[in-house]
PDB file of N, CA, C and O in Angstrom, chain B, residues numbered from 101:
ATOM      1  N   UNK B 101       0.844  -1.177   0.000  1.00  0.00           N
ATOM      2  CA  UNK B 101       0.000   0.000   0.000  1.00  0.00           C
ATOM      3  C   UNK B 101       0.893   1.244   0.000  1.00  0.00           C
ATOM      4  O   UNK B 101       1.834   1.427   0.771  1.00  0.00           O
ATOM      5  N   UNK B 102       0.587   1.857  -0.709  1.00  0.00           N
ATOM      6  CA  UNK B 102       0.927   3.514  -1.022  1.00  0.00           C
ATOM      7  C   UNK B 102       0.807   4.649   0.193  1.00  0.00           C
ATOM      8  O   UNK B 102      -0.269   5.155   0.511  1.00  0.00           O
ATOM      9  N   UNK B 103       1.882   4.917   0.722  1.00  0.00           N
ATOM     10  CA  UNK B 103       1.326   6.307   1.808  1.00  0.00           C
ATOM     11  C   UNK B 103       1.638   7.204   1.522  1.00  0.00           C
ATOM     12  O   UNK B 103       2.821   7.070   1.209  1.00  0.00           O
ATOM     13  N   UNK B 104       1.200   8.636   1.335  1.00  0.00           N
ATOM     14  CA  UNK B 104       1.811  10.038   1.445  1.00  0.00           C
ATOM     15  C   UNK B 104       1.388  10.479   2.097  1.00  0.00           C
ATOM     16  O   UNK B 104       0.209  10.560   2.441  1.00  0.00           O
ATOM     17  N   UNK B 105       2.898  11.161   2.668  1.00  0.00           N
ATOM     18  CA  UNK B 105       2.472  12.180   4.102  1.00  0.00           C
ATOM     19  C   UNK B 105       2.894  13.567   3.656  1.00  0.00           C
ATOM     20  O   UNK B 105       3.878  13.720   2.932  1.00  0.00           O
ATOM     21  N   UNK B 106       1.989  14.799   4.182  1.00  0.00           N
ATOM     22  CA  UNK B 106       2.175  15.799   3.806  1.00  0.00           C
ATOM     23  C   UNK B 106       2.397  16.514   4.992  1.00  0.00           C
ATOM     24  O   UNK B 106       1.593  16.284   5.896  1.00  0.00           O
ATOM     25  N   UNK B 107       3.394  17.419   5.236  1.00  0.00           N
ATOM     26  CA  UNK B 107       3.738  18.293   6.604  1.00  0.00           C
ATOM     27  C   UNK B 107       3.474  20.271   5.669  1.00  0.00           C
ATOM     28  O   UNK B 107       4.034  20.914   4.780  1.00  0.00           O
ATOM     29  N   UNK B 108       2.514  20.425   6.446  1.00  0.00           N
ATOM     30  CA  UNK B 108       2.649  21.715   6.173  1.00  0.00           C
ATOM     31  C   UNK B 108       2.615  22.965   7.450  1.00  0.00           C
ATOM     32  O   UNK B 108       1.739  23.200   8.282  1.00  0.00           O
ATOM     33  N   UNK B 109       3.742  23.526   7.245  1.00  0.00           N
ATOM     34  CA  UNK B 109       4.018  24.437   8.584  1.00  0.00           C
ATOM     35  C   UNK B 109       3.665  25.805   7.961  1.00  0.00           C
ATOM     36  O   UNK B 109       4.188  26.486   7.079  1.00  0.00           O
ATOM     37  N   UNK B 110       2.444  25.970   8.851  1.00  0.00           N
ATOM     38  CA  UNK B 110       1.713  27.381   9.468  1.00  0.00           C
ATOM     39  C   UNK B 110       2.321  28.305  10.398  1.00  0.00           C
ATOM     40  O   UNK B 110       2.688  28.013  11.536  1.00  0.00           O
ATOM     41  N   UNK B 111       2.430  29.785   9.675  1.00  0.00           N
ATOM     42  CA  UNK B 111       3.234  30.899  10.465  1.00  0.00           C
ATOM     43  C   UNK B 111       2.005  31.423  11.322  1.00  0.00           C
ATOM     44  O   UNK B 111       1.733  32.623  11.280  1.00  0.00           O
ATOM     45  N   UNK B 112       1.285  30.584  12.071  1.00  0.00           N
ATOM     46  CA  UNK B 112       0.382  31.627  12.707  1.00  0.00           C
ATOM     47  C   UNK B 112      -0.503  31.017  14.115  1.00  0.00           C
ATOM     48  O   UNK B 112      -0.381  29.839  13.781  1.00  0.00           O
ATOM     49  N   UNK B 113      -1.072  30.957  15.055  1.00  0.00           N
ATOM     50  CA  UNK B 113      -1.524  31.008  16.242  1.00  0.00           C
ATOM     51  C   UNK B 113      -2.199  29.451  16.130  1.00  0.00           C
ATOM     52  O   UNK B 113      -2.180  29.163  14.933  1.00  0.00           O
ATOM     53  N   UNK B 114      -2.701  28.502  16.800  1.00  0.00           N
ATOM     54  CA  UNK B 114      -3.422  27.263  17.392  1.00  0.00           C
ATOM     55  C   UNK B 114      -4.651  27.914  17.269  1.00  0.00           C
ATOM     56  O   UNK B 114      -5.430  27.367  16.489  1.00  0.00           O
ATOM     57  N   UNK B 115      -5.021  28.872  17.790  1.00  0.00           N
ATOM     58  CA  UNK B 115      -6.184  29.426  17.763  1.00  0.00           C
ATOM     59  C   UNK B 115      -7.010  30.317  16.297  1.00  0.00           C
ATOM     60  O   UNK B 115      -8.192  30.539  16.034  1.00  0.00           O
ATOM     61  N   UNK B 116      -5.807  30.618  15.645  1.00  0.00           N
ATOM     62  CA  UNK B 116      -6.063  31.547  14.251  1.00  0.00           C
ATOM     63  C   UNK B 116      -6.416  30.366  13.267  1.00  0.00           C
ATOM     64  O   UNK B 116      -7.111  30.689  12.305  1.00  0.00           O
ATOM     65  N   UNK B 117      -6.005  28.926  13.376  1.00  0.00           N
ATOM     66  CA  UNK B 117      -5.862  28.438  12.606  1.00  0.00           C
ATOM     67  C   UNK B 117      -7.320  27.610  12.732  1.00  0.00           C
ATOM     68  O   UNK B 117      -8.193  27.535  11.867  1.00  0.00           O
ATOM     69  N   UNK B 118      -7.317  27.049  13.989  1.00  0.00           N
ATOM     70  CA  UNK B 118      -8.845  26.358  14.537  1.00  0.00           C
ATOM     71  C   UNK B 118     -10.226  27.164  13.905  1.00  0.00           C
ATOM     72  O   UNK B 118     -11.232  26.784  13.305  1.00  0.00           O
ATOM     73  N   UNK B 119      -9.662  28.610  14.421  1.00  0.00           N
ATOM     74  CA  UNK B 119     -11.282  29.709  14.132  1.00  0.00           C
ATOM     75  C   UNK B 119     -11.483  28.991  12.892  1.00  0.00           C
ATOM     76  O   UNK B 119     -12.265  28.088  12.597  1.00  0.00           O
ATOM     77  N   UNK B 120     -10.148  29.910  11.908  1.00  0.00           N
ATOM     78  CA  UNK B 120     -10.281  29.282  10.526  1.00  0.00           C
ATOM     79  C   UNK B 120     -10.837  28.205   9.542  1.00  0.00           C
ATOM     80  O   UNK B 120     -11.311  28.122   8.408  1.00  0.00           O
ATOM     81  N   UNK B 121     -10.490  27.375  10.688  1.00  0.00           N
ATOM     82  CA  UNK B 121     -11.161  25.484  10.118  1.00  0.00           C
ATOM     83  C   UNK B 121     -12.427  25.585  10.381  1.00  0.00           C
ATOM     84  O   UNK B 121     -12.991  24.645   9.821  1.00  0.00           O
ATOM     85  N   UNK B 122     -13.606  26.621  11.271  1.00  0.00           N
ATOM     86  CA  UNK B 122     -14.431  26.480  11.571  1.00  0.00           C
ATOM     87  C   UNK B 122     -15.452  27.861  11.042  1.00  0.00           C
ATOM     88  O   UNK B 122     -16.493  28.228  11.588  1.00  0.00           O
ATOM     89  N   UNK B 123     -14.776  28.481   9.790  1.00  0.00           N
ATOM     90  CA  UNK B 123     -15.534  29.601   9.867  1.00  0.00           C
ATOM     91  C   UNK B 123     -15.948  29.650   8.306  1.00  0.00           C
ATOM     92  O   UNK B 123     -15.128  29.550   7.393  1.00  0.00           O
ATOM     93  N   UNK B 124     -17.150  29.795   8.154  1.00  0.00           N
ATOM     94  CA  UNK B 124     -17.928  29.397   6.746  1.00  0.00           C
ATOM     95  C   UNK B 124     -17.229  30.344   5.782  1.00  0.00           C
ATOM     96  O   UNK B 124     -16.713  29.835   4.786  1.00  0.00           O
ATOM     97  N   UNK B 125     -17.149  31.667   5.957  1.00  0.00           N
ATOM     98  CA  UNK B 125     -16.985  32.815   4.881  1.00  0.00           C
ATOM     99  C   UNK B 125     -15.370  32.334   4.526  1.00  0.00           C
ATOM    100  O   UNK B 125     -14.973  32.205   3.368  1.00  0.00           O
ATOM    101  N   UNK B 126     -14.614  32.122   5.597  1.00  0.00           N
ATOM    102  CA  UNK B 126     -13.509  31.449   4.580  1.00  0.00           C
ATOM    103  C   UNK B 126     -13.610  30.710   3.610  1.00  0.00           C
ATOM    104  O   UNK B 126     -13.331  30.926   2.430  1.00  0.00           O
ATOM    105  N   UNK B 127     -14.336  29.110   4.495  1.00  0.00           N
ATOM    106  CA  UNK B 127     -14.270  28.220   3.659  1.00  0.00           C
ATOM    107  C   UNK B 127     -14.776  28.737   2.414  1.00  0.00           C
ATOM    108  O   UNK B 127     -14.020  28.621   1.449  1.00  0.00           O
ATOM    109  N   UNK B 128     -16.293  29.476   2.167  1.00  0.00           N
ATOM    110  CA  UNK B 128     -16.504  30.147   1.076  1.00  0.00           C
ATOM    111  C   UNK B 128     -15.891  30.390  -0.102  1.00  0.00           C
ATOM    112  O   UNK B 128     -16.109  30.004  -1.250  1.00  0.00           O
ATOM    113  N   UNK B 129     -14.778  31.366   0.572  1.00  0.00           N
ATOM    114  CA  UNK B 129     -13.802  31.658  -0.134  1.00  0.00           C
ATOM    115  C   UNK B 129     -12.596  30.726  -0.704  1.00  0.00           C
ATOM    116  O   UNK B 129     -12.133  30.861  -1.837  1.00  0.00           O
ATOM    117  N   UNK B 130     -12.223  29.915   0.091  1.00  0.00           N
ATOM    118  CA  UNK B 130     -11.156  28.869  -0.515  1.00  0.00           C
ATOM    119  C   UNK B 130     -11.487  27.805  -0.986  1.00  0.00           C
ATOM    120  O   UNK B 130     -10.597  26.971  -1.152  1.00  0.00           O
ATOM    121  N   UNK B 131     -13.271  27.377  -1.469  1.00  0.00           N
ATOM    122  CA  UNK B 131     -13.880  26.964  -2.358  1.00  0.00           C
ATOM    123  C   UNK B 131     -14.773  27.493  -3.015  1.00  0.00           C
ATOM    124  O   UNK B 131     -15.980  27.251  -3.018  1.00  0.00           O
ATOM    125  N   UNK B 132     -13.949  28.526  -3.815  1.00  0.00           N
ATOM    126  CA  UNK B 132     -14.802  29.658  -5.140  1.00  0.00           C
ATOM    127  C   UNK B 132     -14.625  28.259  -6.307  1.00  0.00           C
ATOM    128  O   UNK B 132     -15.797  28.115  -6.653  1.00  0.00           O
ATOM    129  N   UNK B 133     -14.005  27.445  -6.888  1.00  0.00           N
ATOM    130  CA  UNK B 133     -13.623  26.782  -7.617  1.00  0.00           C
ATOM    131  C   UNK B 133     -14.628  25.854  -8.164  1.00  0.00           C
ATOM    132  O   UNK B 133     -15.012  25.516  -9.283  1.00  0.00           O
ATOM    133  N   UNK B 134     -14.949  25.532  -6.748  1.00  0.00           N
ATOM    134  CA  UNK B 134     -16.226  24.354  -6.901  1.00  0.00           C
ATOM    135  C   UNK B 134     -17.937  24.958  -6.364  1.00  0.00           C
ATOM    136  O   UNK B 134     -18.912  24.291  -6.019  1.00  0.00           O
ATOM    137  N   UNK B 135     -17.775  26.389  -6.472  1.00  0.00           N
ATOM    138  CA  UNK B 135     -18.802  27.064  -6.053  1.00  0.00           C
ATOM    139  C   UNK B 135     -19.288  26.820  -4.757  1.00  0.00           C
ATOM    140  O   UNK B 135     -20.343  27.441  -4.629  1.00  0.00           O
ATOM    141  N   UNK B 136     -18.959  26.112  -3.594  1.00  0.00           N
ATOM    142  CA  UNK B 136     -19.634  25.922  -2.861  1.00  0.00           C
ATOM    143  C   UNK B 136     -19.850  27.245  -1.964  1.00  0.00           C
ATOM    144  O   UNK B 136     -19.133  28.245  -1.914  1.00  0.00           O
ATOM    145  N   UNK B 137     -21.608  26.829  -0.940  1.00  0.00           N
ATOM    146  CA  UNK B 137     -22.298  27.078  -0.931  1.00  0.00           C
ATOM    147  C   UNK B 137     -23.003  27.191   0.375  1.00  0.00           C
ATOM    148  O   UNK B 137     -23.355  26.086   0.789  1.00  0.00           O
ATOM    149  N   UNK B 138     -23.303  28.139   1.115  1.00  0.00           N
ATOM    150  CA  UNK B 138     -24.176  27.413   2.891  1.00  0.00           C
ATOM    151  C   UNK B 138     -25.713  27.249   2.189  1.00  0.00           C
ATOM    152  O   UNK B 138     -26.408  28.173   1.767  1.00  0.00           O
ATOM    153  N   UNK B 139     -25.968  26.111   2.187  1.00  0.00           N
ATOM    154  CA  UNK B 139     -27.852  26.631   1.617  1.00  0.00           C
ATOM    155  C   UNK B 139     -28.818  26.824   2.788  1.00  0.00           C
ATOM    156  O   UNK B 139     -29.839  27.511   2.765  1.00  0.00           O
ATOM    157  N   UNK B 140     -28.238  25.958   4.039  1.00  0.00           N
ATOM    158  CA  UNK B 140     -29.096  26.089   5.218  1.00  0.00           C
ATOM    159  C   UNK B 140     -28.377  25.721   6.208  1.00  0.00           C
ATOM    160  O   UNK B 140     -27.254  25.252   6.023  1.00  0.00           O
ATOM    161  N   UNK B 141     -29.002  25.901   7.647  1.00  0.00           N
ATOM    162  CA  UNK B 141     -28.296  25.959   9.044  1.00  0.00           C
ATOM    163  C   UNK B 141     -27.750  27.205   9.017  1.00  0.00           C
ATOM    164  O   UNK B 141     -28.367  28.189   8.609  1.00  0.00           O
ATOM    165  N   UNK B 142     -26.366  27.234   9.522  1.00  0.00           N
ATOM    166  CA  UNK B 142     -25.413  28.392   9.876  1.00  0.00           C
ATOM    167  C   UNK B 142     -25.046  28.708   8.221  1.00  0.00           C
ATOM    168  O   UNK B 142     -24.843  27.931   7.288  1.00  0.00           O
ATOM    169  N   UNK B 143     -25.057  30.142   8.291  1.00  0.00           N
ATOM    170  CA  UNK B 143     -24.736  30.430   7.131  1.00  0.00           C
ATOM    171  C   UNK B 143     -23.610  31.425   6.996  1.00  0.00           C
ATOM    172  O   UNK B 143     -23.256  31.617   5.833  1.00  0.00           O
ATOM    173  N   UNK B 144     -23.067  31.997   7.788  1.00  0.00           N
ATOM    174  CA  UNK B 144     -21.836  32.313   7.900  1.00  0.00           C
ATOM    175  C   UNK B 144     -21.085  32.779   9.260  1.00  0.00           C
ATOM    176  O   UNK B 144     -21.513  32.277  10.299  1.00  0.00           O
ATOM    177  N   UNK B 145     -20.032  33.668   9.349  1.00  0.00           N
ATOM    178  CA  UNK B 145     -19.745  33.224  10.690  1.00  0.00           C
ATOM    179  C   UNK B 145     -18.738  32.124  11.192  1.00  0.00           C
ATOM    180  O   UNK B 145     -18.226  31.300  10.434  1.00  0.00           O
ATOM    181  N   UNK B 146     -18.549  32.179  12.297  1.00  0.00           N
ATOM    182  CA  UNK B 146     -17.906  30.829  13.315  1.00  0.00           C
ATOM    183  C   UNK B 146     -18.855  30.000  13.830  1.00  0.00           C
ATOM    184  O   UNK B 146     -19.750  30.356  14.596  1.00  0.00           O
ATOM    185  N   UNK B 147     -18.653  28.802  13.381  1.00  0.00           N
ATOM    186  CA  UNK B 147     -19.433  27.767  13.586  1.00  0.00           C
ATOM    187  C   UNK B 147     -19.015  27.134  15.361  1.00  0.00           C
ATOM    188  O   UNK B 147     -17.884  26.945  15.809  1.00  0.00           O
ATOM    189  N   UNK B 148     -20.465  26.902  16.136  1.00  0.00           N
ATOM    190  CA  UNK B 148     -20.116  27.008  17.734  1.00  0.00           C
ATOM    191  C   UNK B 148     -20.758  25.507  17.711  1.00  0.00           C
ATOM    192  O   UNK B 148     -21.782  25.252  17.078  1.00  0.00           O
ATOM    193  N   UNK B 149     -20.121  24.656  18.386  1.00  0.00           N
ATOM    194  CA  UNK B 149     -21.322  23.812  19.013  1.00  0.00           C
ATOM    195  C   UNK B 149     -22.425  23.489  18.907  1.00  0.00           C
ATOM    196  O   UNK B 149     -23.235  24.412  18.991  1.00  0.00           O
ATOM    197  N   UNK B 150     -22.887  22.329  18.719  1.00  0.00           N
ATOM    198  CA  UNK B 150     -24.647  22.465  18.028  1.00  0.00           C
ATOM    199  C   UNK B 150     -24.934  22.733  16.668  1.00  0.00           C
ATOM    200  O   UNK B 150     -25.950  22.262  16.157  1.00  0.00           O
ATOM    201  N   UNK B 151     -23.720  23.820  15.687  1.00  0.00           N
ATOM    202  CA  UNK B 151     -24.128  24.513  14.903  1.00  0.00           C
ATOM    203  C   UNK B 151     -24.103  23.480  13.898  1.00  0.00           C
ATOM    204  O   UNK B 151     -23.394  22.492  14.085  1.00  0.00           O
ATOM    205  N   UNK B 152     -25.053  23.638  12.466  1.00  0.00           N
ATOM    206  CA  UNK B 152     -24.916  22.349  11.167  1.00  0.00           C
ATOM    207  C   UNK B 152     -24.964  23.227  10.315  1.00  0.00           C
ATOM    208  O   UNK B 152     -25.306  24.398  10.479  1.00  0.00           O
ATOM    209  N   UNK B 153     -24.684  22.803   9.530  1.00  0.00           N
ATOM    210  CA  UNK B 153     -23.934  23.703   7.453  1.00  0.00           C
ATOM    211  C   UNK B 153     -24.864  22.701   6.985  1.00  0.00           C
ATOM    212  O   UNK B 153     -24.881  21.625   7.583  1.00  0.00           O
ATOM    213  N   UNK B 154     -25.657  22.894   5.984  1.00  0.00           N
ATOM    214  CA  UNK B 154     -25.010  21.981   4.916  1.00  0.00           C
ATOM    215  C   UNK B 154     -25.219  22.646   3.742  1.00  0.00           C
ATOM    216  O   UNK B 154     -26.090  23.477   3.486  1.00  0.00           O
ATOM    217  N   UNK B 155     -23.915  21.998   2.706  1.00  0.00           N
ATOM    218  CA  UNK B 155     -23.280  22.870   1.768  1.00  0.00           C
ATOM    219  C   UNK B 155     -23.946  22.587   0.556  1.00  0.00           C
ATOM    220  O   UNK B 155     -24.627  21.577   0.734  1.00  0.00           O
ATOM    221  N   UNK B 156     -24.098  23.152  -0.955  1.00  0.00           N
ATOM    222  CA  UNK B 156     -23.991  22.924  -2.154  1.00  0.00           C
ATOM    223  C   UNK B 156     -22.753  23.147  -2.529  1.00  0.00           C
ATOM    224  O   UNK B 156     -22.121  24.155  -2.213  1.00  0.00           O
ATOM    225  N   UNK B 157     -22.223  21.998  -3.395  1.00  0.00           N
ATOM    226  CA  UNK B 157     -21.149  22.124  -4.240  1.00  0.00           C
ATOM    227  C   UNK B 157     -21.275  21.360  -5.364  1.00  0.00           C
ATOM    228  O   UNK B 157     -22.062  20.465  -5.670  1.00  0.00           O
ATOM    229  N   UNK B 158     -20.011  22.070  -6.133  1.00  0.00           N
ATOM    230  CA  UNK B 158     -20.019  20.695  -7.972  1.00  0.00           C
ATOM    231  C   UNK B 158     -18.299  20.311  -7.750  1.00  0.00           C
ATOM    232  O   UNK B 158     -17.263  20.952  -7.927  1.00  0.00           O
ATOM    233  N   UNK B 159     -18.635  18.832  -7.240  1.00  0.00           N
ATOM    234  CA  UNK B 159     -17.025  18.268  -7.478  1.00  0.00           C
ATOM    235  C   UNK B 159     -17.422  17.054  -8.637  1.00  0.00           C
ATOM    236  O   UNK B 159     -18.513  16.569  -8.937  1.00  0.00           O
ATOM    237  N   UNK B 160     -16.173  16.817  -9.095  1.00  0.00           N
ATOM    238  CA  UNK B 160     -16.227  15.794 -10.636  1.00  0.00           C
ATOM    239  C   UNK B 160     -17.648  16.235 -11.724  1.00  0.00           C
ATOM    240  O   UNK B 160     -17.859  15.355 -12.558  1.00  0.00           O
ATOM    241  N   UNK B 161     -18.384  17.163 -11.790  1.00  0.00           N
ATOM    242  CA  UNK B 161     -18.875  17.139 -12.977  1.00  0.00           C
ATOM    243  C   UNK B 161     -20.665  17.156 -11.848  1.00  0.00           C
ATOM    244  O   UNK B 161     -21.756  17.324 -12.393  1.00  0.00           O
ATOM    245  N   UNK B 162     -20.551  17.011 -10.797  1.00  0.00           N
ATOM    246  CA  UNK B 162     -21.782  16.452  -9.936  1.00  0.00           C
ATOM    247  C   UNK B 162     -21.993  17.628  -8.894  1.00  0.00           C
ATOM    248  O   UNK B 162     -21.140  18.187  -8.205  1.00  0.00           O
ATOM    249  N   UNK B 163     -23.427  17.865  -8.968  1.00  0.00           N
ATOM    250  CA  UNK B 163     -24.138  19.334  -7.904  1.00  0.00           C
ATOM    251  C   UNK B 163     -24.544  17.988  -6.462  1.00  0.00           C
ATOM    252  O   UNK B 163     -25.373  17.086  -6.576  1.00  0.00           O
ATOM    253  N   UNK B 164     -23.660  18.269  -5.211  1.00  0.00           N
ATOM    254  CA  UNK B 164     -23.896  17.704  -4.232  1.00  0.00           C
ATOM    255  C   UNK B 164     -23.849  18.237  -3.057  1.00  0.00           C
ATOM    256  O   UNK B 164     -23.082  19.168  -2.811  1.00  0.00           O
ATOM    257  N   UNK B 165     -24.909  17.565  -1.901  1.00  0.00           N
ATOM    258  CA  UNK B 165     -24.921  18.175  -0.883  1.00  0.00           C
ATOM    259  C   UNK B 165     -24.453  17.561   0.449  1.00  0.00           C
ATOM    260  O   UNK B 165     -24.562  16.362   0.706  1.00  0.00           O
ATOM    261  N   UNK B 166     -23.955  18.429   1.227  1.00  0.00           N
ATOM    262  CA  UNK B 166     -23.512  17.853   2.216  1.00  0.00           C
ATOM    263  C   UNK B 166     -23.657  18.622   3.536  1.00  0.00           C
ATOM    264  O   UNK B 166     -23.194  19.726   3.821  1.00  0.00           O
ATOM    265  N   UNK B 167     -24.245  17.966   4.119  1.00  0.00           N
ATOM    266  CA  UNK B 167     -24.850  18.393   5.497  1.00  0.00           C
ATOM    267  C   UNK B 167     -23.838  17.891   7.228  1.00  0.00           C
ATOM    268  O   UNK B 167     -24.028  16.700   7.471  1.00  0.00           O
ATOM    269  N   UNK B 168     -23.313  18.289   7.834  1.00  0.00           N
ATOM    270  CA  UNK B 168     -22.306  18.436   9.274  1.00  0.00           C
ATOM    271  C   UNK B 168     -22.781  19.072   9.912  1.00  0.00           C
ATOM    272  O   UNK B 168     -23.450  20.054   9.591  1.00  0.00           O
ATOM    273  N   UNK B 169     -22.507  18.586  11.222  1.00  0.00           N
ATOM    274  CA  UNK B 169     -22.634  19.441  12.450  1.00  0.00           C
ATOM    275  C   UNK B 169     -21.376  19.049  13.824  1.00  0.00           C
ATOM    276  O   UNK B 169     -20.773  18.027  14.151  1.00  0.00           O
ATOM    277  N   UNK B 170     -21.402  19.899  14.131  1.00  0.00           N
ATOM    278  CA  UNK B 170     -20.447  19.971  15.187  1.00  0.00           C
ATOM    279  C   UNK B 170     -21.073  19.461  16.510  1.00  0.00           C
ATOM    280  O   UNK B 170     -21.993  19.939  17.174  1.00  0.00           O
ATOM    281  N   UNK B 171     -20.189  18.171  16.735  1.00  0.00           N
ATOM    282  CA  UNK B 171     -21.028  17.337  17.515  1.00  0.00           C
ATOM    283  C   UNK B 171     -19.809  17.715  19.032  1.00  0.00           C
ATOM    284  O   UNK B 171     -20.183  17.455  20.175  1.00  0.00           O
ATOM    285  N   UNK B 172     -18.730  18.189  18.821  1.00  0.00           N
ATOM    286  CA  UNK B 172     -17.969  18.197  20.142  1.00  0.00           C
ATOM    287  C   UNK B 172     -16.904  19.277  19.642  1.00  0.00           C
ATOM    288  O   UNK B 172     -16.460  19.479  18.511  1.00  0.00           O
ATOM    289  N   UNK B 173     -16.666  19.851  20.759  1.00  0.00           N
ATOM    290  CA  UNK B 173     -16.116  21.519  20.269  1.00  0.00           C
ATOM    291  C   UNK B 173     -15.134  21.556  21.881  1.00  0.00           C
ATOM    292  O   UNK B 173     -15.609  21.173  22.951  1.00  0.00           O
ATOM    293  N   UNK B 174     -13.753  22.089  21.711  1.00  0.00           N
ATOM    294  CA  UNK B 174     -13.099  22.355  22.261  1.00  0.00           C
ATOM    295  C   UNK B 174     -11.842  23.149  21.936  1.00  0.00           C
ATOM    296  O   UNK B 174     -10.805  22.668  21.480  1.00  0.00           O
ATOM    297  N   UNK B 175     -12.123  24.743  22.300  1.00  0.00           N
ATOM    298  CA  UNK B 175     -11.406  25.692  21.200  1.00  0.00           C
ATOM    299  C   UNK B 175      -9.927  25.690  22.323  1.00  0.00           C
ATOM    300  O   UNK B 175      -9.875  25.647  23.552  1.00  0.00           O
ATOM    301  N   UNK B 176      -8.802  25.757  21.248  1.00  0.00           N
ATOM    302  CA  UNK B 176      -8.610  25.018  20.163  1.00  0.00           C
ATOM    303  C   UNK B 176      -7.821  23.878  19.559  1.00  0.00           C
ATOM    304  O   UNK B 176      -6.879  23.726  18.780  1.00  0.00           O
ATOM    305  N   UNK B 177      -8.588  23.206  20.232  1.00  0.00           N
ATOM    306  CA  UNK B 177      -7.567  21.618  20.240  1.00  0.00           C
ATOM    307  C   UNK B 177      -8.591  20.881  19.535  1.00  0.00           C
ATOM    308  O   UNK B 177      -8.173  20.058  18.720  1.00  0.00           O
ATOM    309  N   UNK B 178     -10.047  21.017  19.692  1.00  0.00           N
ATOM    310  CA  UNK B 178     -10.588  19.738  19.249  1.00  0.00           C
ATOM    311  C   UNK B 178     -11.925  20.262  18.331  1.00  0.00           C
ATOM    312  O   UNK B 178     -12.464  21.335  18.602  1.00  0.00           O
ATOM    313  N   UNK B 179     -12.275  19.632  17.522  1.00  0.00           N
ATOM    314  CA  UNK B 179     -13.423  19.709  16.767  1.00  0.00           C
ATOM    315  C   UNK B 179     -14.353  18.569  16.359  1.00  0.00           C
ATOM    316  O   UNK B 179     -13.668  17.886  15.597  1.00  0.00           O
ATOM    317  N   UNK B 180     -15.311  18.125  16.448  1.00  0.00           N
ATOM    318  CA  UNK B 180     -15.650  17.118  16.107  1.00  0.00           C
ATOM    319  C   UNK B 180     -17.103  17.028  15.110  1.00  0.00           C
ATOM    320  O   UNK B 180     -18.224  17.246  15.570  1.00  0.00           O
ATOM    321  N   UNK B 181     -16.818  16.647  13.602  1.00  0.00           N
ATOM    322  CA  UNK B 181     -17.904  17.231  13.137  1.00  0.00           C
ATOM    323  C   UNK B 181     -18.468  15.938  12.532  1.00  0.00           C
ATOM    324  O   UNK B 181     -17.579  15.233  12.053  1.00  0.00           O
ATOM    325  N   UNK B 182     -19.923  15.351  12.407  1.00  0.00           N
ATOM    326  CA  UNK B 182     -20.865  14.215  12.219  1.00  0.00           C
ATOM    327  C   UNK B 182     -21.400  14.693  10.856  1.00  0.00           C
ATOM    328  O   UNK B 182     -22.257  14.036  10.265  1.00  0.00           O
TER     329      UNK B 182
END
């Protein structure tokens, strides 16, 4: 079996980086490509606890949806999304 490991080192805070992983208008933004989308739940913002997305997007040629929620939250070490 095939492994690749990728190390990528971030110039910036545990905490700058967590918000980040958890905040829609980024993600927004760093998937302009595949258009995605909040269609319902939280729609932008920092996503808290409790909170659910779910997205429109077009990956491979296909309009799909995908619905998460943040089932366990501990800023900023842990995230846990269902």
């Amino acid at each position: 079996m095939t492994r690749i490991d990728k190390i990528t080192v971030i110039n910036s805070s545990i905490e700058r980086c967590f918000d980040l992983a958890r905040d829609i208008d980024f993600h927004k933004l760093s998937a302009q490509k595949t258009k995605e989308t909040a269609i319902a739940g939280k729609m932008e913002g920092l996503c808290e606890l409790g909170d659910s997305v779910t997205w429109k997007a077009n990956h491979f040629w296909l309009r799909q949806h995908l619905s998460v929620k943040i089932t366990k939250f501990e800023r900023p070490f842990f995230l846990k999304i269902k």
